[in-house]
mmCIF entry with sequence, helices, sheets and N, C-alpha, C, O atoms, coordinates in Angstrom:
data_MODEL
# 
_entry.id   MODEL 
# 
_entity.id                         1 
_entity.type                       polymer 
_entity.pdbx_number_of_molecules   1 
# 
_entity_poly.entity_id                      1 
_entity_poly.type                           'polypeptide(L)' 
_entity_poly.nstd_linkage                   no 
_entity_poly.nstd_monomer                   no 
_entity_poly.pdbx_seq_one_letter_code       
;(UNK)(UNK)(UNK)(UNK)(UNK)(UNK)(UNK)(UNK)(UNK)(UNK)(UNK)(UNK)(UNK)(UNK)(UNK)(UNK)
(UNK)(UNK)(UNK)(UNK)(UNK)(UNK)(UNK)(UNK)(UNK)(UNK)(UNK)(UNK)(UNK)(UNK)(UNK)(UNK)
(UNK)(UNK)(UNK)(UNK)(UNK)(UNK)(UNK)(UNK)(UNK)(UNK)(UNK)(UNK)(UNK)(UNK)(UNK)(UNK)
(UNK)(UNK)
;
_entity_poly.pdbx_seq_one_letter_code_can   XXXXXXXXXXXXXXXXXXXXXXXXXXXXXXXXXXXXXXXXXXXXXXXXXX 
_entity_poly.pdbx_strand_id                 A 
# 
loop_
_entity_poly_seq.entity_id 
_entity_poly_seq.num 
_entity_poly_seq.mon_id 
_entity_poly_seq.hetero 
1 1  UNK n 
1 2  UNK n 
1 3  UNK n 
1 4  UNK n 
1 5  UNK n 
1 6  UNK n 
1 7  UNK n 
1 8  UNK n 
1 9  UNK n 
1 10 UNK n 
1 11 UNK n 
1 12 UNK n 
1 13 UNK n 
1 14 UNK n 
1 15 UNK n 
1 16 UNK n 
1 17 UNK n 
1 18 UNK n 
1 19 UNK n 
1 20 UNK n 
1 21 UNK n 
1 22 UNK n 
1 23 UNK n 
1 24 UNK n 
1 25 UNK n 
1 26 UNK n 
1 27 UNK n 
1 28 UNK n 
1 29 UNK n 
1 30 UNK n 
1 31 UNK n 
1 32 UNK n 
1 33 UNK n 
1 34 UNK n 
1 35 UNK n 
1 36 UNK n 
1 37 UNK n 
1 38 UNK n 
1 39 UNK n 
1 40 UNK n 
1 41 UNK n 
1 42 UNK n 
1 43 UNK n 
1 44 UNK n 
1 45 UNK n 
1 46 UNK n 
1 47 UNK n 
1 48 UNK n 
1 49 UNK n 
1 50 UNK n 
# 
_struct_asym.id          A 
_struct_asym.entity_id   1 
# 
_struct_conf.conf_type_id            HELX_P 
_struct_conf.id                      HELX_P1 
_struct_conf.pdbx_PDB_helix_id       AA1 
_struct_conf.beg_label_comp_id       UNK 
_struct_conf.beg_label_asym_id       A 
_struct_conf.beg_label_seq_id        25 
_struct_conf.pdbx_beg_PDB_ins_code   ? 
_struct_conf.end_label_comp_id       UNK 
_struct_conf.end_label_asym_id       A 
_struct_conf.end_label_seq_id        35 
_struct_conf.pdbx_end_PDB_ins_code   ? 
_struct_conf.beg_auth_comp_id        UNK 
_struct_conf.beg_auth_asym_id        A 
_struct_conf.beg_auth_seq_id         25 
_struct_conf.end_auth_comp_id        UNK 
_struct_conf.end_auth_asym_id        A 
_struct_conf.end_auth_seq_id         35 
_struct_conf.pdbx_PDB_helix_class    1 
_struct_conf.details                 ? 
_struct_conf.pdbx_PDB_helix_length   11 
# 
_struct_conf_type.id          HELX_P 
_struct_conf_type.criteria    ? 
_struct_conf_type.reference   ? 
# 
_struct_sheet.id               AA1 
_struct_sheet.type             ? 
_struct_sheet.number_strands   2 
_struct_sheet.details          ? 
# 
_struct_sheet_order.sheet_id     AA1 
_struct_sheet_order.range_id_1   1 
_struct_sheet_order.range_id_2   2 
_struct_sheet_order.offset       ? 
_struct_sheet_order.sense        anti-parallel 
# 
loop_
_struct_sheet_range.sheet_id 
_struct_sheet_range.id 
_struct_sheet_range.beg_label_comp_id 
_struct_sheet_range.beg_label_asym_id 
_struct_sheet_range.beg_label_seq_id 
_struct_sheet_range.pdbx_beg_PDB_ins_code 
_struct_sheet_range.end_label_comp_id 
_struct_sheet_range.end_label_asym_id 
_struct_sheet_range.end_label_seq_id 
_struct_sheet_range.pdbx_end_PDB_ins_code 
_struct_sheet_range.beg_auth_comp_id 
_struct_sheet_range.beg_auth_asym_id 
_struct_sheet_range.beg_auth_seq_id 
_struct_sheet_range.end_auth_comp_id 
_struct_sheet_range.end_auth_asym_id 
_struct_sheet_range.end_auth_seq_id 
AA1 1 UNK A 11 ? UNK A 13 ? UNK A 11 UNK A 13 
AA1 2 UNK A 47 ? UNK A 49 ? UNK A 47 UNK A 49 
# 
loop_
_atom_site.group_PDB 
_atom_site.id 
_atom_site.type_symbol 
_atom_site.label_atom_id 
_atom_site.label_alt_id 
_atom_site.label_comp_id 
_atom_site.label_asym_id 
_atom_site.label_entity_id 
_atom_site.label_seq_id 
_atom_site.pdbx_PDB_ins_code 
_atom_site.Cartn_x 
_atom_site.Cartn_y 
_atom_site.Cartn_z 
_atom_site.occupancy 
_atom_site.B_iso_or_equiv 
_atom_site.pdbx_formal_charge 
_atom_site.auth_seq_id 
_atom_site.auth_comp_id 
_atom_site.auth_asym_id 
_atom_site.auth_atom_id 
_atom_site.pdbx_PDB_model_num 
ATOM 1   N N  . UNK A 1 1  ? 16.306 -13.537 -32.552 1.00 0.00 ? 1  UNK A N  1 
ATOM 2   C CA . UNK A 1 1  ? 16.635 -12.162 -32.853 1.00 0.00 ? 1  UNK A CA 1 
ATOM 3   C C  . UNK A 1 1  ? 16.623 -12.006 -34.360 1.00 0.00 ? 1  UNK A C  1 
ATOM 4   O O  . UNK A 1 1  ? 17.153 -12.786 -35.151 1.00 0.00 ? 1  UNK A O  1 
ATOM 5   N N  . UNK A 1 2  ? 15.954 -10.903 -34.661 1.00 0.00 ? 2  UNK A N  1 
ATOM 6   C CA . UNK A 1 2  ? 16.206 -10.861 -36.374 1.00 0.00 ? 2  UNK A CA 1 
ATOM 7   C C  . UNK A 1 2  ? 16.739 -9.103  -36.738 1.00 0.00 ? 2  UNK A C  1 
ATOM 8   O O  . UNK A 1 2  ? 17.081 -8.292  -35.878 1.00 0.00 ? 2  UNK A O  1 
ATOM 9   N N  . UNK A 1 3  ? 16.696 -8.923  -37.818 1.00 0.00 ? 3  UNK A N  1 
ATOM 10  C CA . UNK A 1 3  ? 17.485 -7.751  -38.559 1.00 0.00 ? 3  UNK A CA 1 
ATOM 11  C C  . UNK A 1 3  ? 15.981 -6.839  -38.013 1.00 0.00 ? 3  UNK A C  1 
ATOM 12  O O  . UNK A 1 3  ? 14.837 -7.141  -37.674 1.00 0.00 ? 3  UNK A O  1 
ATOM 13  N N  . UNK A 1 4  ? 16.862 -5.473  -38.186 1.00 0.00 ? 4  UNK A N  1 
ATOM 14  C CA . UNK A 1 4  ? 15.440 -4.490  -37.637 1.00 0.00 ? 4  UNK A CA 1 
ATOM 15  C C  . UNK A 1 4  ? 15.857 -3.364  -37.293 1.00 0.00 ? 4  UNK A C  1 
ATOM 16  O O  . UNK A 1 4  ? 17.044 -3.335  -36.968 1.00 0.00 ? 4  UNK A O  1 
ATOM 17  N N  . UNK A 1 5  ? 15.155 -2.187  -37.239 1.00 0.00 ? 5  UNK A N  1 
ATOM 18  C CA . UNK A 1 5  ? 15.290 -0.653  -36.292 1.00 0.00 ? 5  UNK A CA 1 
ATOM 19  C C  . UNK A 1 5  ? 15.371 -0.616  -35.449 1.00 0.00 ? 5  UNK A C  1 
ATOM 20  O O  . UNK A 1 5  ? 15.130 -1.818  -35.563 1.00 0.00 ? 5  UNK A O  1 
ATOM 21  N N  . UNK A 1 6  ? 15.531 -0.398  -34.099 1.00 0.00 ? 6  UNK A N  1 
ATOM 22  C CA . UNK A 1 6  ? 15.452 -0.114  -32.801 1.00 0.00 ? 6  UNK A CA 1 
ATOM 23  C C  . UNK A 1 6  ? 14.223 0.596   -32.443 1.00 0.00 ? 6  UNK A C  1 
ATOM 24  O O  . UNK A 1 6  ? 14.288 1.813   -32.618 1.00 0.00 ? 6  UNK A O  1 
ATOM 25  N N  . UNK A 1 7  ? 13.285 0.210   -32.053 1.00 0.00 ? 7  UNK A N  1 
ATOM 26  C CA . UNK A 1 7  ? 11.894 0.438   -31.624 1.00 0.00 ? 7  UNK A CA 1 
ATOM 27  C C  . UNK A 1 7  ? 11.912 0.998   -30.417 1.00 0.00 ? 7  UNK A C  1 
ATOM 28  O O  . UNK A 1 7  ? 11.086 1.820   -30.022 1.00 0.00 ? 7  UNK A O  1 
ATOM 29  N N  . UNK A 1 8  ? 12.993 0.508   -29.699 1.00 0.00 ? 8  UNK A N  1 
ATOM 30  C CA . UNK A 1 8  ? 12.706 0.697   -27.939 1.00 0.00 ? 8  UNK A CA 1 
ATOM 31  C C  . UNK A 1 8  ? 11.318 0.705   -27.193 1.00 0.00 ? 8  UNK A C  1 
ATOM 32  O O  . UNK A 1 8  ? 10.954 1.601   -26.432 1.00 0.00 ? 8  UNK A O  1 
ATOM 33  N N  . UNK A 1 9  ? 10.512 -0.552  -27.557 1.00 0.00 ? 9  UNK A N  1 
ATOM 34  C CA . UNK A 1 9  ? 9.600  -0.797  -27.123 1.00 0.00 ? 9  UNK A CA 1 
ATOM 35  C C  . UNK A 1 9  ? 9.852  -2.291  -26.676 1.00 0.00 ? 9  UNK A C  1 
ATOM 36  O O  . UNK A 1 9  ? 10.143 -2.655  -27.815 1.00 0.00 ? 9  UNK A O  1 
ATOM 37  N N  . UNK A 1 10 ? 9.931  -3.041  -26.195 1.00 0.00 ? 10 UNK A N  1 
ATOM 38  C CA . UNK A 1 10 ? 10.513 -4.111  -25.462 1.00 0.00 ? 10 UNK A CA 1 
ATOM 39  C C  . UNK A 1 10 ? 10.003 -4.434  -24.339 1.00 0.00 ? 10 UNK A C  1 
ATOM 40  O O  . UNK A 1 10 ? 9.280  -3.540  -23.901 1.00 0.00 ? 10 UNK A O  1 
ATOM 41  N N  . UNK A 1 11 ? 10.094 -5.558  -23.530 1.00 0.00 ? 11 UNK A N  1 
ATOM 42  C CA . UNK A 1 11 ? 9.716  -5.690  -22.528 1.00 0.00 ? 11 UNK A CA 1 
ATOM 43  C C  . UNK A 1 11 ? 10.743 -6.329  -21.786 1.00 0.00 ? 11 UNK A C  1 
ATOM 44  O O  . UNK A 1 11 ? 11.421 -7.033  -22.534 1.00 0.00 ? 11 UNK A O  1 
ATOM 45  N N  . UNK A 1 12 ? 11.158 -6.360  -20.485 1.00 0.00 ? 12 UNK A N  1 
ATOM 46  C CA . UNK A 1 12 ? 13.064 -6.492  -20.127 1.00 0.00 ? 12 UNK A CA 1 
ATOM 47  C C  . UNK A 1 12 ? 12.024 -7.301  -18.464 1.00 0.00 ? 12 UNK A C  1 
ATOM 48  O O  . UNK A 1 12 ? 11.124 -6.810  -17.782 1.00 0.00 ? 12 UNK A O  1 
ATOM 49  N N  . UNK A 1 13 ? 12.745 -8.678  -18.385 1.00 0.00 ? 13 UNK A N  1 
ATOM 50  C CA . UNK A 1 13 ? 12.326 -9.236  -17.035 1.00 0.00 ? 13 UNK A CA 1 
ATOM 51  C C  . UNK A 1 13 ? 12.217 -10.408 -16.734 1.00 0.00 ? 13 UNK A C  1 
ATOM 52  O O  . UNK A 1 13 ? 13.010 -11.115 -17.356 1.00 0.00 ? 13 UNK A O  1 
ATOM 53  N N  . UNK A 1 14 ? 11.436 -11.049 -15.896 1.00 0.00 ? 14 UNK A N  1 
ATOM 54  C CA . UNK A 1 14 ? 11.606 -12.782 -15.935 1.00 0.00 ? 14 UNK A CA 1 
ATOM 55  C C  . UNK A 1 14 ? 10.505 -13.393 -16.459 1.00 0.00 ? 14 UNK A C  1 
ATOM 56  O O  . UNK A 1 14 ? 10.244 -14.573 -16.224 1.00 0.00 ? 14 UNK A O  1 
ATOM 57  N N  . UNK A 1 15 ? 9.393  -12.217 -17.612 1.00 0.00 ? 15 UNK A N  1 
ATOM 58  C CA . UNK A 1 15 ? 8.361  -13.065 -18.168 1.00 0.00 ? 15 UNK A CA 1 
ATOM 59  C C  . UNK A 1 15 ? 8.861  -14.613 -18.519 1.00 0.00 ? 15 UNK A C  1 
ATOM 60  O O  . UNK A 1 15 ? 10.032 -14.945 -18.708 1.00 0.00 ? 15 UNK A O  1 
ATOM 61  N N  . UNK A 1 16 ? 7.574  -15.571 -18.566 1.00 0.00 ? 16 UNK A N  1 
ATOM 62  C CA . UNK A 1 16 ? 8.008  -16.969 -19.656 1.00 0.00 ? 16 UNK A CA 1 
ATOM 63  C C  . UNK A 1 16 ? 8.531  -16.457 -21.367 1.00 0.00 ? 16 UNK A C  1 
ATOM 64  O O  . UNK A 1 16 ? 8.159  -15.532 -22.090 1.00 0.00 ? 16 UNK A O  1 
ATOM 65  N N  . UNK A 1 17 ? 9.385  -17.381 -21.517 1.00 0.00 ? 17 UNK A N  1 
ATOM 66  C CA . UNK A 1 17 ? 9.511  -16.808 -23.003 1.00 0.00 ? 17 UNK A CA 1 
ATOM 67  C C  . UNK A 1 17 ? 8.717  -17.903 -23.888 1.00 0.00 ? 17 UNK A C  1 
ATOM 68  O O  . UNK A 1 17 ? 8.920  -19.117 -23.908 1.00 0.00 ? 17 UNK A O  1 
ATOM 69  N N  . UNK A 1 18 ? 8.047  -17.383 -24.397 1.00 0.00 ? 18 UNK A N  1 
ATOM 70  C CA . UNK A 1 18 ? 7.340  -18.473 -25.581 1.00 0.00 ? 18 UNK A CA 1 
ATOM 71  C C  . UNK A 1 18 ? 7.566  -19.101 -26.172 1.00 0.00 ? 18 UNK A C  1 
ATOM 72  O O  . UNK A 1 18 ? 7.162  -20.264 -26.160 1.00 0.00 ? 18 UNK A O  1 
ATOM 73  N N  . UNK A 1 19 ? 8.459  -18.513 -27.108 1.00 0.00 ? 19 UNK A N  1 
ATOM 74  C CA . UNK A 1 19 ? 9.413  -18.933 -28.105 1.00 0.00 ? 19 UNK A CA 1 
ATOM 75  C C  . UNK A 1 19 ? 8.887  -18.705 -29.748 1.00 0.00 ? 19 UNK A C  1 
ATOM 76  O O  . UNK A 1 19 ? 9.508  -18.728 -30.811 1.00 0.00 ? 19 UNK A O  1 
ATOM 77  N N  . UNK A 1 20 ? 7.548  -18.494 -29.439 1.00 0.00 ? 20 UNK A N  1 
ATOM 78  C CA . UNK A 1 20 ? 7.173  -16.943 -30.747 1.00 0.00 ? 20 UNK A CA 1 
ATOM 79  C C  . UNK A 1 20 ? 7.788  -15.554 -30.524 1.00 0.00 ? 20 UNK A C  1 
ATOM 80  O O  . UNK A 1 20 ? 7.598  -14.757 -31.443 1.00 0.00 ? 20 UNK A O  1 
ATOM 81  N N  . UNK A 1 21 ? 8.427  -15.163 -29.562 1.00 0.00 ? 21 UNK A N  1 
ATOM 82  C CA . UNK A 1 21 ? 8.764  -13.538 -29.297 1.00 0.00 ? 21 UNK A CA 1 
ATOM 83  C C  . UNK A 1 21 ? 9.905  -13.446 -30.475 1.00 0.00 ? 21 UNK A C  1 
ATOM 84  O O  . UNK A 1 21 ? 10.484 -14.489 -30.776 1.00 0.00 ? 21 UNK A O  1 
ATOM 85  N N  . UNK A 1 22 ? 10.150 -12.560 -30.965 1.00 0.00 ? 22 UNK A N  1 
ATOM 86  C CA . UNK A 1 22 ? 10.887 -11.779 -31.734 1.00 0.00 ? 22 UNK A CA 1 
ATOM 87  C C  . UNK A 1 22 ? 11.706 -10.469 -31.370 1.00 0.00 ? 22 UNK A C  1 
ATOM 88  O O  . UNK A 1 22 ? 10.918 -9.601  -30.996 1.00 0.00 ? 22 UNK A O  1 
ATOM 89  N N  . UNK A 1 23 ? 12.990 -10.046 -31.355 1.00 0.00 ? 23 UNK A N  1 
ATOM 90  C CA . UNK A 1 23 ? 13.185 -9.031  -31.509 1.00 0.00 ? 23 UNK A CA 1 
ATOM 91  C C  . UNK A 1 23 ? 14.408 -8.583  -32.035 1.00 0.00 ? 23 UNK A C  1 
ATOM 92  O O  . UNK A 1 23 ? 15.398 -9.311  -32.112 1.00 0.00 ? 23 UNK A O  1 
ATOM 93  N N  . UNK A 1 24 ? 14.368 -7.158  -32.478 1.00 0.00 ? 24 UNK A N  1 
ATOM 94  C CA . UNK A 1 24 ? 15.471 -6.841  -33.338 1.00 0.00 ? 24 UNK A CA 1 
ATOM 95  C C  . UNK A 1 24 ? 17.041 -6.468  -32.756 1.00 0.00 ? 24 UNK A C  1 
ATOM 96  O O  . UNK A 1 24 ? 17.268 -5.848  -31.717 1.00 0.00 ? 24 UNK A O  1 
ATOM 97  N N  . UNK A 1 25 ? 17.925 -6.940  -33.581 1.00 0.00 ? 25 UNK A N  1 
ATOM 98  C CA . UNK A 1 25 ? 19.527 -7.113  -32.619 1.00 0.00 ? 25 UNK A CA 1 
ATOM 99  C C  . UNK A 1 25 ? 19.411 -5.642  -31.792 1.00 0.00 ? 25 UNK A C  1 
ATOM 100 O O  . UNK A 1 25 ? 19.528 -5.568  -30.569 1.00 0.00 ? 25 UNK A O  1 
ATOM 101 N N  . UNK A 1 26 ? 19.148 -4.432  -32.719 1.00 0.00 ? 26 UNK A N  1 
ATOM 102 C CA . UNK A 1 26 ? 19.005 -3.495  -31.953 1.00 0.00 ? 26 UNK A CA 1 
ATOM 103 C C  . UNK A 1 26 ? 18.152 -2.878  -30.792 1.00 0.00 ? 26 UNK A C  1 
ATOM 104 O O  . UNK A 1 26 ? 18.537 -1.810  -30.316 1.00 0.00 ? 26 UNK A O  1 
ATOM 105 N N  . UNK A 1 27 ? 17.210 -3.376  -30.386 1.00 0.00 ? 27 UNK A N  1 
ATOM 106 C CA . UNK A 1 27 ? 16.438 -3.486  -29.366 1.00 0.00 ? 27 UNK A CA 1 
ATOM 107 C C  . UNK A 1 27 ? 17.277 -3.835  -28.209 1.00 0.00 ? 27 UNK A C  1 
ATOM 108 O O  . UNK A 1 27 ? 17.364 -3.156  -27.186 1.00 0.00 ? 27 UNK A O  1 
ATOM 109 N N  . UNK A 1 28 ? 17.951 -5.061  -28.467 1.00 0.00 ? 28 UNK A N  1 
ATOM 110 C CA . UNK A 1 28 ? 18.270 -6.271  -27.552 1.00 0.00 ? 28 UNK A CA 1 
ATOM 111 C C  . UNK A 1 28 ? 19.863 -5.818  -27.402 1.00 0.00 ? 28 UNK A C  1 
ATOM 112 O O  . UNK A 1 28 ? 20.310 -6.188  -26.317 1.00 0.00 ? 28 UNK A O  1 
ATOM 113 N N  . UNK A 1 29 ? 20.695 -5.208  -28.110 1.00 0.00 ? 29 UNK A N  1 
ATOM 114 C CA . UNK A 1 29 ? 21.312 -4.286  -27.696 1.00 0.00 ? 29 UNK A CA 1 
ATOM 115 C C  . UNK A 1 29 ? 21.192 -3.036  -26.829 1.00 0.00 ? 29 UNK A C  1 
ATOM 116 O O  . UNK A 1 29 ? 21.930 -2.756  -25.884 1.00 0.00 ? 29 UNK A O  1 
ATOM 117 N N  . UNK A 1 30 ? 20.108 -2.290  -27.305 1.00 0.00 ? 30 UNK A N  1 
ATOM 118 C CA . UNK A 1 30 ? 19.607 -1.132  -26.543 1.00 0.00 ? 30 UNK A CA 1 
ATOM 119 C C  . UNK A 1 30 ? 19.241 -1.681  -24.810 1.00 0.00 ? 30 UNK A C  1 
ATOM 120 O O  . UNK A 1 30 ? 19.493 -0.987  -23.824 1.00 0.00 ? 30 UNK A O  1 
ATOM 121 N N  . UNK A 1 31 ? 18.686 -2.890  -24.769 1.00 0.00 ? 31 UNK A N  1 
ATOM 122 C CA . UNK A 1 31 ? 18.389 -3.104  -23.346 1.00 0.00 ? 31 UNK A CA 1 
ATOM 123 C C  . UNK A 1 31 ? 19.656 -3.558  -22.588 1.00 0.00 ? 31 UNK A C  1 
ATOM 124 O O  . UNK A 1 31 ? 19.759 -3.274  -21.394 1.00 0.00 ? 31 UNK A O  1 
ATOM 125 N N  . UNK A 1 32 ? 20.610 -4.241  -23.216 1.00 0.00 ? 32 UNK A N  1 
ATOM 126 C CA . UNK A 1 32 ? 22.003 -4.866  -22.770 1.00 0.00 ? 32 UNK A CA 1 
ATOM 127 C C  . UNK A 1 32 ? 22.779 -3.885  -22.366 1.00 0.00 ? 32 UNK A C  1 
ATOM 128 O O  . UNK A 1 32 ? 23.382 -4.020  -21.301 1.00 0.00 ? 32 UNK A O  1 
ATOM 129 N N  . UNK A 1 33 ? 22.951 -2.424  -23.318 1.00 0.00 ? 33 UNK A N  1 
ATOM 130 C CA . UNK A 1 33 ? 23.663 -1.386  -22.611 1.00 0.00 ? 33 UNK A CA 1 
ATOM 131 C C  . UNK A 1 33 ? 22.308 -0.691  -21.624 1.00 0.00 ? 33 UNK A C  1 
ATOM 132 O O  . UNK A 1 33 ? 22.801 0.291   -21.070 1.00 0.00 ? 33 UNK A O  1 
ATOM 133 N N  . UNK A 1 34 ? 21.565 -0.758  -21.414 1.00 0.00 ? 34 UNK A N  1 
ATOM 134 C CA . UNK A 1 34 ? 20.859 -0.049  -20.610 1.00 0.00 ? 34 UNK A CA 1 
ATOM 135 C C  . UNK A 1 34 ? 21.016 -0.738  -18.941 1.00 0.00 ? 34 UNK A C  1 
ATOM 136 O O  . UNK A 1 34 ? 21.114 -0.026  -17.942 1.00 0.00 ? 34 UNK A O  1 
ATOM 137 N N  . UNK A 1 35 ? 21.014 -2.096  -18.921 1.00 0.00 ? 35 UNK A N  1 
ATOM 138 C CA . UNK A 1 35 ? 20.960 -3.005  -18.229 1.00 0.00 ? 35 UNK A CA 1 
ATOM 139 C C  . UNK A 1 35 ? 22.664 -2.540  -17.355 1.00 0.00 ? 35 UNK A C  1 
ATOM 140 O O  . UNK A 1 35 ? 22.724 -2.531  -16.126 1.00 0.00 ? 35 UNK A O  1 
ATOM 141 N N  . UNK A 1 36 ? 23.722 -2.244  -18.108 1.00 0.00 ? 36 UNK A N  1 
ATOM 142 C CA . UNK A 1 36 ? 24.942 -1.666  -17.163 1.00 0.00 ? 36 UNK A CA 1 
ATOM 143 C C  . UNK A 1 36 ? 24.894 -0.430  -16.534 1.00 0.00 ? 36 UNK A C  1 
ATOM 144 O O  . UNK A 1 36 ? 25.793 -0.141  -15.744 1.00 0.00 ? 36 UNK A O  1 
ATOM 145 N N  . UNK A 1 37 ? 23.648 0.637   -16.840 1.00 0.00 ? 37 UNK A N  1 
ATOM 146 C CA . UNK A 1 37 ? 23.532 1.633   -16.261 1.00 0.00 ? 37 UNK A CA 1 
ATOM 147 C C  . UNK A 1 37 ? 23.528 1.777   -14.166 1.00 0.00 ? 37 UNK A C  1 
ATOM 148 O O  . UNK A 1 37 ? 23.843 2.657   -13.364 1.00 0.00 ? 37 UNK A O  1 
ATOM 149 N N  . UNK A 1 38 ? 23.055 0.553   -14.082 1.00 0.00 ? 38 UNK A N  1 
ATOM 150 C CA . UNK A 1 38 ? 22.479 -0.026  -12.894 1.00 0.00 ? 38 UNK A CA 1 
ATOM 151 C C  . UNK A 1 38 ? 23.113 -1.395  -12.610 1.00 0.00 ? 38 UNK A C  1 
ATOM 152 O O  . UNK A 1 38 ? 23.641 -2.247  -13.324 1.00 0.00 ? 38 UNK A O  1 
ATOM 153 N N  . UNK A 1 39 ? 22.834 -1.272  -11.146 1.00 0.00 ? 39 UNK A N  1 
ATOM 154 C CA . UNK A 1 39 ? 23.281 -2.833  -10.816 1.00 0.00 ? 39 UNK A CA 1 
ATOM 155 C C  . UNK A 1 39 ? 21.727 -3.529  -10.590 1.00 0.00 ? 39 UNK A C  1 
ATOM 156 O O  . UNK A 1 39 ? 22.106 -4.514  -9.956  1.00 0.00 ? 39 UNK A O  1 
ATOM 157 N N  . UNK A 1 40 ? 20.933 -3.615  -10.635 1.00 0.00 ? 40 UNK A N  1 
ATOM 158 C CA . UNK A 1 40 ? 19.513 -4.191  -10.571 1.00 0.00 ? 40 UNK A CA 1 
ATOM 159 C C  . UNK A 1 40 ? 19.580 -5.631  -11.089 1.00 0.00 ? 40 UNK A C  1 
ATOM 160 O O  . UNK A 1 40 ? 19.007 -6.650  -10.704 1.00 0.00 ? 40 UNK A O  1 
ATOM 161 N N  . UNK A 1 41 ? 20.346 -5.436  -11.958 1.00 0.00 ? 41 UNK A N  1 
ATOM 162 C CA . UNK A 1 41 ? 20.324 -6.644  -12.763 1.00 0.00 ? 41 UNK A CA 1 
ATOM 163 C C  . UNK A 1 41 ? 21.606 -7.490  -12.946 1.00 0.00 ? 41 UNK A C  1 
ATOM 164 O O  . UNK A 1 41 ? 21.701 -8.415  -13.752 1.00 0.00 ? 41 UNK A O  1 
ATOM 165 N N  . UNK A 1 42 ? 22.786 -6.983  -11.933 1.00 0.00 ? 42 UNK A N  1 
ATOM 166 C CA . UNK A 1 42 ? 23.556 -7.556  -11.338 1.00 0.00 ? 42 UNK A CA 1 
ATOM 167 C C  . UNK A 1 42 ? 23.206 -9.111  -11.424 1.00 0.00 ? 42 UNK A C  1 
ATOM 168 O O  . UNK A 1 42 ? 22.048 -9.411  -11.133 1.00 0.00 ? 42 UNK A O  1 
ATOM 169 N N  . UNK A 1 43 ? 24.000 -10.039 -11.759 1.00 0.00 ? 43 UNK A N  1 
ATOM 170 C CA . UNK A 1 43 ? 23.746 -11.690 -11.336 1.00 0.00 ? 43 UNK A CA 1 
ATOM 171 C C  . UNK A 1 43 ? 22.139 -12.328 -11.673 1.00 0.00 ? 43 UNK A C  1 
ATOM 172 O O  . UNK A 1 43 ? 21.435 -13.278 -11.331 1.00 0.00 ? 43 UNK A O  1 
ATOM 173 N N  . UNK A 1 44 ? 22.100 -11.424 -12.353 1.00 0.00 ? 44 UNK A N  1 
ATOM 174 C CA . UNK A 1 44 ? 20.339 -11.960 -13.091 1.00 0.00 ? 44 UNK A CA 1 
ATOM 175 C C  . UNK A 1 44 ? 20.569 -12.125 -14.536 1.00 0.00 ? 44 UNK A C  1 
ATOM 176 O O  . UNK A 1 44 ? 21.358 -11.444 -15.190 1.00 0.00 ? 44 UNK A O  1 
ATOM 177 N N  . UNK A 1 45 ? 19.984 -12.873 -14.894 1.00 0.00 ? 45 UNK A N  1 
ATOM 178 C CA . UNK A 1 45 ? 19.409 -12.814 -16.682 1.00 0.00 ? 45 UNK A CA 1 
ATOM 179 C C  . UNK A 1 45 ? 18.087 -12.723 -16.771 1.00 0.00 ? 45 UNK A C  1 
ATOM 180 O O  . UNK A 1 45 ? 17.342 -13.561 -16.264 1.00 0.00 ? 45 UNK A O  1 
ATOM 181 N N  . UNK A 1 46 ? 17.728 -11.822 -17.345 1.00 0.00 ? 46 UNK A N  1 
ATOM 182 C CA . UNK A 1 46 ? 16.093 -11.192 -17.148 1.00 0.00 ? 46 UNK A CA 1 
ATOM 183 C C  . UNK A 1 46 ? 16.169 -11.784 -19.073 1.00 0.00 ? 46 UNK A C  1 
ATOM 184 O O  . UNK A 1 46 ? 17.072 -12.190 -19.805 1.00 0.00 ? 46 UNK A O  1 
ATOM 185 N N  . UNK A 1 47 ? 14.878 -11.559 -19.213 1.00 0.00 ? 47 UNK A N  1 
ATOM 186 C CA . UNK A 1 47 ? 14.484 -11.869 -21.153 1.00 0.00 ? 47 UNK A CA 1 
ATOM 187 C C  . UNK A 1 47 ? 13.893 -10.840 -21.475 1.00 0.00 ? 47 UNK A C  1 
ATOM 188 O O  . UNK A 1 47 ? 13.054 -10.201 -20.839 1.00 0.00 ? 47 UNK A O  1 
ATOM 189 N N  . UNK A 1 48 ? 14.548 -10.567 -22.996 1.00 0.00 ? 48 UNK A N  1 
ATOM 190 C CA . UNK A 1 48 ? 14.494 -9.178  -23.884 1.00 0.00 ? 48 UNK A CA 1 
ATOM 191 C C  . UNK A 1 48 ? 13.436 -9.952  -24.442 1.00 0.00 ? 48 UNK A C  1 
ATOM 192 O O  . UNK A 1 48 ? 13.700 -11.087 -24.837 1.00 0.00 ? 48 UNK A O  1 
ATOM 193 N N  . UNK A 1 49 ? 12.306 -9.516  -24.530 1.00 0.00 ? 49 UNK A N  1 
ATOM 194 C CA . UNK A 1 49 ? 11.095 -9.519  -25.991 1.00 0.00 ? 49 UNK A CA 1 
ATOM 195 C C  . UNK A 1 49 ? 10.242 -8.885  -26.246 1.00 0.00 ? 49 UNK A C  1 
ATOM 196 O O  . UNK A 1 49 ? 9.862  -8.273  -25.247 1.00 0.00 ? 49 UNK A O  1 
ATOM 197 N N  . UNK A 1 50 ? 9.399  -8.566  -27.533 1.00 0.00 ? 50 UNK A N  1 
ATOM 198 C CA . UNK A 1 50 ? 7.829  -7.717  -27.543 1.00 0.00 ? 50 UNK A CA 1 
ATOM 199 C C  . UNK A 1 50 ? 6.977  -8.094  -27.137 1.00 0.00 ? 50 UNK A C  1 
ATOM 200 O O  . UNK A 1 50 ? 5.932  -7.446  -27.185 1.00 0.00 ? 50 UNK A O  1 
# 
């Protein structure tokens, strides 16, 4: 995670993570409160990246 704007362009799910992905605290915030809107993601850990 690095310093940054909130883009809200992201991709939220069980892609592989690479471990080149990048994204900004605020992104990865933006998907974390989005993620309580719903139970979908109840008992899952899905991966925040671009």
């Amino acid at each position: 995670m690095t310093p940054g704007p909130m883009r809200g362009d992201y991709r939220l799910g069980f892609d592989r993570f690479n471990g080149f992905s990048r994204i900004s605290f605020a992104d990865c915030a933006h998907a974390m409160l989005a993620m309580l809107e719903g139970d979908c993601w109840l008992h899952r850990a899905p991966i925040v990246q671009y």
